[in-house]
C-alpha positions as CSV (number, residue, x, y, z in Angstrom):
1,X,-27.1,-55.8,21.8
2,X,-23.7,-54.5,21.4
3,X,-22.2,-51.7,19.0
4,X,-18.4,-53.5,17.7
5,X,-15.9,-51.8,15.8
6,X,-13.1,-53.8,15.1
7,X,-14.1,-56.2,17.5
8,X,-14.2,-54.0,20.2
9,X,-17.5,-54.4,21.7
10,X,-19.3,-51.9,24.3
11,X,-22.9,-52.5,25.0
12,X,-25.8,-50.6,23.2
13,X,-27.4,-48.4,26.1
14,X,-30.6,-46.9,26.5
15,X,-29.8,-43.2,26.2
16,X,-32.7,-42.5,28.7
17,X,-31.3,-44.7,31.5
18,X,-31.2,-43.1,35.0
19,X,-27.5,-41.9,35.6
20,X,-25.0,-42.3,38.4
21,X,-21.2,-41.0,39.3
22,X,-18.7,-42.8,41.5
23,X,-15.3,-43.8,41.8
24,X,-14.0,-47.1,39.8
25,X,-13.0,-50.0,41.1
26,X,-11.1,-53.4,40.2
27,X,-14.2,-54.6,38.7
28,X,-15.1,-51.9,36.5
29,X,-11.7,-52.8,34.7
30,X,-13.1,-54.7,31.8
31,X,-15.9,-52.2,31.1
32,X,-13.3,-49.2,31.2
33,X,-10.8,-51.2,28.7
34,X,-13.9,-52.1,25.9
35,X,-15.4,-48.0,26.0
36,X,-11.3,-46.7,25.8
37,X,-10.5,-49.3,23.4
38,X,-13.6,-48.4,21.4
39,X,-12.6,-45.2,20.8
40,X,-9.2,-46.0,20.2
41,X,-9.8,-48.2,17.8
42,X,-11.0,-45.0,15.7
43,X,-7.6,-43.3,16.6
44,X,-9.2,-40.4,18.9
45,X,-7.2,-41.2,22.1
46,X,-5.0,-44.1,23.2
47,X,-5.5,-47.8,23.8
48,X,-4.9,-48.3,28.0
49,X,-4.3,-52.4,29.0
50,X,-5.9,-54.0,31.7
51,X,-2.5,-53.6,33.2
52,X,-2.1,-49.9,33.6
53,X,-6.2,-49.8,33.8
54,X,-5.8,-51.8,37.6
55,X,-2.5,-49.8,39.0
56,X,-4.2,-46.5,37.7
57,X,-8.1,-47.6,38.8
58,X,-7.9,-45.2,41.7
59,X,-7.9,-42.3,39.3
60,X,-11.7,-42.3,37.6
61,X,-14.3,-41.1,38.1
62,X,-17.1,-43.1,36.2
63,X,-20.7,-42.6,34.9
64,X,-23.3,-45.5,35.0
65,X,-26.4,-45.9,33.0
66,X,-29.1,-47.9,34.0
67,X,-28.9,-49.3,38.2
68,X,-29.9,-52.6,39.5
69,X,-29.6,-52.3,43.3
70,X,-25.9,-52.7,43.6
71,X,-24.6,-53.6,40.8
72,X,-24.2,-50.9,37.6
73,X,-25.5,-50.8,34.6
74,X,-23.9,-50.5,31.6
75,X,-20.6,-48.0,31.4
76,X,-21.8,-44.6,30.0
77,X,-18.7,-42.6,30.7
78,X,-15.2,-42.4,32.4
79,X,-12.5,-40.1,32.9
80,X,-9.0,-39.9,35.2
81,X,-7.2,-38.0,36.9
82,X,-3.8,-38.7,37.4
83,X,-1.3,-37.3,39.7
84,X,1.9,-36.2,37.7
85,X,3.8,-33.8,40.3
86,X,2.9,-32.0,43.7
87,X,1.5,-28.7,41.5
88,X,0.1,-30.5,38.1
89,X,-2.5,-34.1,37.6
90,X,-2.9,-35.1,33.6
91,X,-7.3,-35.4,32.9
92,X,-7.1,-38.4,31.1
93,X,-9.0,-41.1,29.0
94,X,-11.9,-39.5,29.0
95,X,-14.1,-41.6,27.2
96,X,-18.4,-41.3,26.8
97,X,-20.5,-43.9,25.3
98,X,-21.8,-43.0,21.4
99,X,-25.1,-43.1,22.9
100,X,-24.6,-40.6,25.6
101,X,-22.5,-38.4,23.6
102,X,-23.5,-34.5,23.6
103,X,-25.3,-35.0,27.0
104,X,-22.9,-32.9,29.2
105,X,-21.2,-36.0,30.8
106,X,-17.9,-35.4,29.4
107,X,-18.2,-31.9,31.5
108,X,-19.9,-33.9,34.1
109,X,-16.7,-36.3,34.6
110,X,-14.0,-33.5,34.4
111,X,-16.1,-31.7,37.1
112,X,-16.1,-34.6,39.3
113,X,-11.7,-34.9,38.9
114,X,-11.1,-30.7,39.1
115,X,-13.1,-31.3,42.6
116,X,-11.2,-33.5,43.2
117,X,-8.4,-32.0,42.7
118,X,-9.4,-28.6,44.6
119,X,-10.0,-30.9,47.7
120,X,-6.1,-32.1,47.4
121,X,-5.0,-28.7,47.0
122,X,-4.0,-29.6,43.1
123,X,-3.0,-25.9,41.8
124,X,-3.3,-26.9,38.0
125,X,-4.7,-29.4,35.5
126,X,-3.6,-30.6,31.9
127,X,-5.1,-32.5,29.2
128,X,-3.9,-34.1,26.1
129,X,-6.4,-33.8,23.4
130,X,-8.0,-33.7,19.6
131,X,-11.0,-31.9,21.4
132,X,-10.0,-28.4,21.9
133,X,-13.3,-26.8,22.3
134,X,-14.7,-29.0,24.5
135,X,-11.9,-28.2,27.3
136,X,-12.4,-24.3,26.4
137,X,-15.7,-25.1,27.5
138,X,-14.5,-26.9,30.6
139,X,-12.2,-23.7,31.1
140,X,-8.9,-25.0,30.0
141,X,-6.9,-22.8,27.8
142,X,-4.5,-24.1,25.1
143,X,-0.4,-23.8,25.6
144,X,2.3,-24.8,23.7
145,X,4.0,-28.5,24.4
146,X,7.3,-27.0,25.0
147,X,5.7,-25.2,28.1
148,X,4.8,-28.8,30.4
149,X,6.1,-29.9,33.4
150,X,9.6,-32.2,32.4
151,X,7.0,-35.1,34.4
152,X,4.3,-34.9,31.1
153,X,7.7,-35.5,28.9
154,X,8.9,-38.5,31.3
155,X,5.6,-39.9,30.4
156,X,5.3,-39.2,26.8
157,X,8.8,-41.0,26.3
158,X,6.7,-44.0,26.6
159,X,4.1,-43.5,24.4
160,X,3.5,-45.1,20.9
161,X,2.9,-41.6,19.0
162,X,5.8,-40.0,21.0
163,X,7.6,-39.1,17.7
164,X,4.3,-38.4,15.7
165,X,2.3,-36.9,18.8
166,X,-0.8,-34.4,16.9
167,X,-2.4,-33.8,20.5
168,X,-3.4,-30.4,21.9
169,X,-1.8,-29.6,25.3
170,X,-4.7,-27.4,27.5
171,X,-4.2,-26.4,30.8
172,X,-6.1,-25.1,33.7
173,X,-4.9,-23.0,36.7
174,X,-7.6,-23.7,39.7
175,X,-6.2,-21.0,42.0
């Protein structure tokens, strides 16, 4: 069974399933584009295409539900981080299942890219997002847009809601 909105289909996972983390790779493309696009169908983040999904795929960190020997189960959560400068890396589409959601794997999977980034010596995270409290939770604190690094801006130029953009800017110093 699959849940579809708009016909965007992810598949309808058993919210008991045993759980596991790991990096993404080239085939877990397909699965990452249908739980983003799900969600951005409803308008809560944006869209990412198979295209940018395969030169980005080094940057999640995903959550599995369900194992069968070595090959996953169905895609319970995802989350990036991507490098923007030497001192600052954008937490981005971070995307959970409906099924999963209010489980702690949104925490979970911006956990696993802040120790990440503490292992690369990253001094400082950002998000975009319509979800303040949950990254005050995470221990990001709000700013104002006008205060990011001229790299966020670079990439914001190319966005579709550039001119209409709603998001919260949070940030997190991990010094």
């Amino acid at each position: 069974m699959t849940l579809t909105l708009d016909s965007i289909a992810i598949p309808d996972l058993h919210p008991d399933a045993p759980l596991t983390v790991r990096k993404a790779r080239l085939g877990d493309i397909e699965a990452i584009h249908e739980l983003i696009g799900y969600w951005a169908a409803r308008g809560l983040m944006l869209v990412r295409s198979r295209a940018l999904l395969s030169e980005t795929i080094r940057d999640f960190h995903l959550v599995f539900a369900g194992d069968h020997g070595d090959l996953p189960g169905g895609l319970a959560g995802v989350c990036g981080l991507h490098m923007l400068a030497p001192d600052l890396a954008e937490i981005r589409g971070l995307a959970i299942h409906p099924a999963f959601q209010g489980r702690g794997l949104g925490k979970l999977l911006v956990e696993a890219c802040e120790k990440e980034a503490r292992e690369i010596d990253l001094p400082a995270l950002f998000a975009w997002t319509y979800q303040q409290g949950f990254f005050e939770k995470c221990g990001f604190v709000r700013i104002e847009k006008t205060n990011l690094h001229p790299k966020v801006w670079s990439e914001c130029q190319r966005c579709a809601f550039f001119e209409n953009c709603n998001e919260i800017a949070m940030y997190k110093a991990l010094g």
